[in-house]
N, C-alpha and C positions, 0 to 999 in steps of 0.2 A: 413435492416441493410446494411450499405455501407464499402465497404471495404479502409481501411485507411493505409495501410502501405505505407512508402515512400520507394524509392526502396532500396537505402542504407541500412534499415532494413529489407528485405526480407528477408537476409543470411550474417552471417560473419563464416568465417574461422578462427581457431586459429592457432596461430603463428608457430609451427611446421607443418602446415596442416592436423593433423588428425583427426579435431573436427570440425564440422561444428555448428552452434548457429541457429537454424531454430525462425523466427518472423513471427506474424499475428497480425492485429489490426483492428477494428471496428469502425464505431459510429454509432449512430443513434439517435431518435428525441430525445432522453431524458439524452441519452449516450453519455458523451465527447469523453472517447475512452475506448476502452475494444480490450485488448493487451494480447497474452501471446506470453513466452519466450521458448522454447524446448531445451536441450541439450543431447546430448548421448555420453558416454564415454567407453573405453572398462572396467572401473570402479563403475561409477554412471551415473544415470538419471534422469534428474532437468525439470521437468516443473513447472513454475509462472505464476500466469495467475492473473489480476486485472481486475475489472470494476469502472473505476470514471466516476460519474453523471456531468451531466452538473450543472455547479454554479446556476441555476434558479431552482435545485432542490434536497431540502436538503434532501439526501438519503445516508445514512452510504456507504461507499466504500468498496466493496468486493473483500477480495483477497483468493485466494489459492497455497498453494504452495505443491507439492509434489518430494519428493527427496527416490531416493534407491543407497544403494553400496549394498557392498558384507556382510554386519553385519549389515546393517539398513532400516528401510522403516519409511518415516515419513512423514507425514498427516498434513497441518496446513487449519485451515478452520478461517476464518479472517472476522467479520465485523466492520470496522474504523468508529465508527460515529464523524460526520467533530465536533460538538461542545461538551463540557465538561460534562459530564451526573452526576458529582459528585459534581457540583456547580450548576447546571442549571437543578434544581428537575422536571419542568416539559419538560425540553425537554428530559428528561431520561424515565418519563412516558410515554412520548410521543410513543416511538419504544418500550419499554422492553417485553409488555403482547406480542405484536406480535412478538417476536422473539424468548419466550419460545420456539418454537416448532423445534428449529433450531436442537437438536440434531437427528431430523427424518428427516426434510426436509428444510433444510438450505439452498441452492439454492434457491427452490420453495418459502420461506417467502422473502428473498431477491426482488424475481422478482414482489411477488405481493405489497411489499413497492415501487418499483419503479411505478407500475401500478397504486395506489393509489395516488402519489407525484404531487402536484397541484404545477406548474409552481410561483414561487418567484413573484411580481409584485411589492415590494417596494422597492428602489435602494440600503435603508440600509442596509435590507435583506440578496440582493443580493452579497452586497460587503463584507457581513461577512460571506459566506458560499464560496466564493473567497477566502477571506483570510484564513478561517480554511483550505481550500482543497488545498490552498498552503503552509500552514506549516507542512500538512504532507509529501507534497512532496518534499520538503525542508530536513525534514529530513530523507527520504527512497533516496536519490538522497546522498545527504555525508553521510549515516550511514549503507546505505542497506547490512545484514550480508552476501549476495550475492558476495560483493566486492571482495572477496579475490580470490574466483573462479573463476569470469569472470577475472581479473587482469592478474589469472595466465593462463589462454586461449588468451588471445587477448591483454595484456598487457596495462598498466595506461590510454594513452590517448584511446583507442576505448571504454574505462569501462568504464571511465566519459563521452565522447559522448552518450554511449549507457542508460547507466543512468538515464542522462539528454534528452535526446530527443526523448526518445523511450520508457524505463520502465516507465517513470517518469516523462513524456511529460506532458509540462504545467508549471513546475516549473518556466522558465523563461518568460511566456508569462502571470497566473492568478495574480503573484505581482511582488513585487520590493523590500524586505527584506529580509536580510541576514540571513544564519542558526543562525549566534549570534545575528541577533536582536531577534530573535523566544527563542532562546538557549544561552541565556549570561554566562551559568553555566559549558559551554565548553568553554569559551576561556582563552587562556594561558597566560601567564604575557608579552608575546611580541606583543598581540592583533591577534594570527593565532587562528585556530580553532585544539582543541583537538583530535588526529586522532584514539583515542583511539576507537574500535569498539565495545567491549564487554559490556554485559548490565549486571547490578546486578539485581538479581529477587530472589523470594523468594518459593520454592515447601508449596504448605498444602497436607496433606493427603486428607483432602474433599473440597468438593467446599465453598468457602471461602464467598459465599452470598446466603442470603436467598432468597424466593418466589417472594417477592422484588425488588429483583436487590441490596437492601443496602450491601455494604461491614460489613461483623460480626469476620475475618480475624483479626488475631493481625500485624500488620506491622513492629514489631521486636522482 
């Protein structure tokens, strides 16, 4: 593994000076980059850590995010697979039986998907695991619920640099389509983009899918 950080993101300071933003970033053969974020406050502590695969190999995108204050601790354990597993039955087959196991060992099934992931060789393939792993970057780059935070550390433009170049690196180099051509259902009657951040979801008491993976979940 090689280390990737530009120097620009080794460290930022926030705007009063009392916060420092610690960065590290990877890649290696199989890995475009694998990046986390550190922050410590005399209030909270945020670490975000992702791994995106390289386009030549279509491996769900791992993320984790771990955040505490003073009344909270909270745990997100994240696998993004790049294509639709609700329209596209066997590419949902494809990963789900190996991923049952995630709630023991979620890392370790990750790693050994990537270990098993046989390099892309047809171009159309290729340029559709391109496009899916830039429409999520696309939208974790204008919608990441991180924004507000870093905004108010390091202020508008270092947030969207840091974003774009660093969390979320790739968004301007895997396409060339905008969050509303991805996202037409955000834009506003003057043709800008909705800056609204908050997402509707829905709590179940139990887990909302069966042995399956099929949704059994009422949706309202």
């Amino acid at each position: 593994m090689i280390k990737y950080t530009p120097e620009r993101f080794n460290s930022m300071t926030s705007l009063d000076g009392k916060v420092e933003l610690q960065m590290l970033s990877f890649e290696a053969p199989k890995i475009r980059l694998l990046r986390s974020l550190s922050i410590e406050t005399e209030t909270i502590q945020v670490l975000d850590f992702c791994v995106f695969p390289k386009p030549e190999y279509d491996v769900p995108i791992f993320c984790a995010n771990f955040f505490t204050s003073g009344n909270a601790n909270i745990i997100l354990l994240d696998l993004n697979p790049l294509h639709d597993v609700i329209s596209e039955r066997n590419y949902k087959e494809k990963y789900y039986k190996g991923l049952m196991p995630l709630g023991v060992k979620y890392a370790e099934v990750w790693l050994q998907l990537m270990e098993e992931a046989a390099e892309e060789a047809d171009p159309s393939g290729l340029n559709c695991n391109c496009e899916a792993q830039h429409r999520y970057l696309t939208w974790r780059a204008e919608k990441d619920p991180g924004h507000r935070v870093l905004k108010k550390l390091i202020g508008e433009t270092q947030t969207k640099e840091l974003l774009r170049n660093f969390l979320f690196n790739g968004v301007d180099e895997l396409g060339s389509k905008s969050f509303l051509d991805y996202f037409p259902e955000y834009r506003r009657e003057d043709g800008t983009v909705n800056e609204k951040r908050s997402m509707v979801g829905k709590c179940f008491e139990s887990r909302p899918w069966d042995t399956n993976g099929d949704f059994i979940g009422t949706l309202f």
